[in-house]
N, C-alpha and C positions, 0 to 999 in steps of 0.2 A: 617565527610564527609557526605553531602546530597545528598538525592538520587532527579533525577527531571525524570514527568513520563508525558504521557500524558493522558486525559480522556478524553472520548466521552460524550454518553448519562447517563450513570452512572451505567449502567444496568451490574450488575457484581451478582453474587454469592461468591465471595470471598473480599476482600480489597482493590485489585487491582483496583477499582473504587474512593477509597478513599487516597489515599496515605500521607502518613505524613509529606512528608519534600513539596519539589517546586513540579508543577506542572503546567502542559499549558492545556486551553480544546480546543480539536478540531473542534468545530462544524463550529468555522469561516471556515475550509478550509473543503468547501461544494461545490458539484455541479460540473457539468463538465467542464474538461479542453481542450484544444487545445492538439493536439499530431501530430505536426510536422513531428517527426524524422523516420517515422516508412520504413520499409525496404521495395523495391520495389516488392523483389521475394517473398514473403509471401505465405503461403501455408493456409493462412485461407483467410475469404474477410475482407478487414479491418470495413468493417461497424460494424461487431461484435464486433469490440474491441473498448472500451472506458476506457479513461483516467480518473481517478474519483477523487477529494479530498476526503482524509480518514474521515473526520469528517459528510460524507453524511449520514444521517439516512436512513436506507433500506427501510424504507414507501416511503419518497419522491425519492431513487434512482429508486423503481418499478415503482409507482404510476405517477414518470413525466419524469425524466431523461431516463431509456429506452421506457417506454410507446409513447413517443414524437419520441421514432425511431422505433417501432415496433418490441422492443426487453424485452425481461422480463427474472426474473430469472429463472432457471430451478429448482430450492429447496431451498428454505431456512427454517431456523426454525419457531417456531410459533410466536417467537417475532420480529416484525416489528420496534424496537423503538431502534434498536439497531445502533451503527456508520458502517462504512461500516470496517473502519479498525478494530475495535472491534471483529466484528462479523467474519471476516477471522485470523486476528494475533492468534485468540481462538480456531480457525478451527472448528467454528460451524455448526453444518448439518442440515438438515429436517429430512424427512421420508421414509422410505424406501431403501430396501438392495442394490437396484440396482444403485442408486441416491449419486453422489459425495460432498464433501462438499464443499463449495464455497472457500476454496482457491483454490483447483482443476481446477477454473477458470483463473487463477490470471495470467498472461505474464508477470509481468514487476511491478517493486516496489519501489516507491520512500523514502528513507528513510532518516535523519540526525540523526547521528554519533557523538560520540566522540570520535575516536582513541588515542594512544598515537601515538606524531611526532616523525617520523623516522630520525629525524635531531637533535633533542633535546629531551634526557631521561626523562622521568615525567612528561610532559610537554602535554595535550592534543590538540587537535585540534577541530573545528565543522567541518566535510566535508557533504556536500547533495550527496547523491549517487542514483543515478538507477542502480537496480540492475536486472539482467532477465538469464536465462538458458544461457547454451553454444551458443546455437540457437536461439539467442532474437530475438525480433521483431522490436527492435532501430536497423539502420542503423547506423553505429559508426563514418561514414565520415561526415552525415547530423545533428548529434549528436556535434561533434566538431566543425564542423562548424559556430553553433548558442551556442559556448559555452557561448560567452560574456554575453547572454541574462540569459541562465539560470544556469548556474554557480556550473551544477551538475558534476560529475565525473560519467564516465559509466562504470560498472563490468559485463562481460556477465560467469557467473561460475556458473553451474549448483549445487554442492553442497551449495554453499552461498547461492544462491536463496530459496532453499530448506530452507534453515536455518533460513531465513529471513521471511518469509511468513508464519509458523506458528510463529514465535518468545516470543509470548507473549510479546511481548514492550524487550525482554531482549537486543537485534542488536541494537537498538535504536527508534527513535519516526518515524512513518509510518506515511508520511503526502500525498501520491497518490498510 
């Protein structure tokens, strides 16, 4: 059985950048996305929140992608060369005691899965899934809605999320 992973920038300390069987690299799914779905009663302003593809390198998400909105990170570590999914899946930090690590920022996560089907024993499936806290920030009516378009399934379970967002690539491939 093969294992299939995905890589960013390469920038690993351990193998996990190199893997031995299949693998996809992310950098194609770069730069910011549209984010339709997001819920009306929000308790943050939505300008702060952006939709990102995982494979953004963190020079260009600071340097253009928030800088273009008048937003930038609040800590990250000292290497800039890293994916964005990378650098959160790792639950990478900066400096300083008071200062969170950047999944600490995260609402909302898009992932592809391979479950086993709940209709057919051994038998997996690919599902894209967003997944976010109990309290996400997808509206689940506007979400359904425009399912045709993007063809993901929405999970709002606080402990999955949790699970997901550091995951280490284990949940599956983190592509926003």
């Amino acid at each position: 059985e093969k294992q299939f992973r995905a890589v960013g920038s390469g920038h690993s300390h351990s193998e996990a950048a190199a893997p031995e069987d299949w693998y996809t690299n992310m950098k194609g799914i770069s730069g910011a996305l549209n984010q339709p779905w997001l819920r009306d009663d929000l308790d943050i302003d939505s300008r702060y929140l952006v939709r990102i593809g995982a494979g953004t390198v963190l020079k260009r998400l600071n340097r253009e992608i928030l800088a273009d909105k008048g937003l930038g990170l609040k800590n990250m570590g000292s290497f800039d060369g890293q994916t964005l999914a990378g650098a959160i899946n790792t639950s990478t930090h900066g400096t300083g005691l008071e200062l969170k690590p950047l999944a600490d920022v995260v609402k909302s996560v898009e992932i592809i899965c391979v479950p086993e089907s709940r209709y057919q024993r051994d038998t997996p499936y690919v599902r894209s899934l967003r997944i976010e806290p109990s309290d996400g920030i997808t509206d689940p009516e506007k979400f359904a809605a425009d399912a045709d378009r993007h063809g993901m399934g929405l999970i709002q379970n606080g402990d999955l999320f949790h699970s997901v967002v550091v995951g280490y690539g284990c949940m599956g491939i983190v592509y926003a």
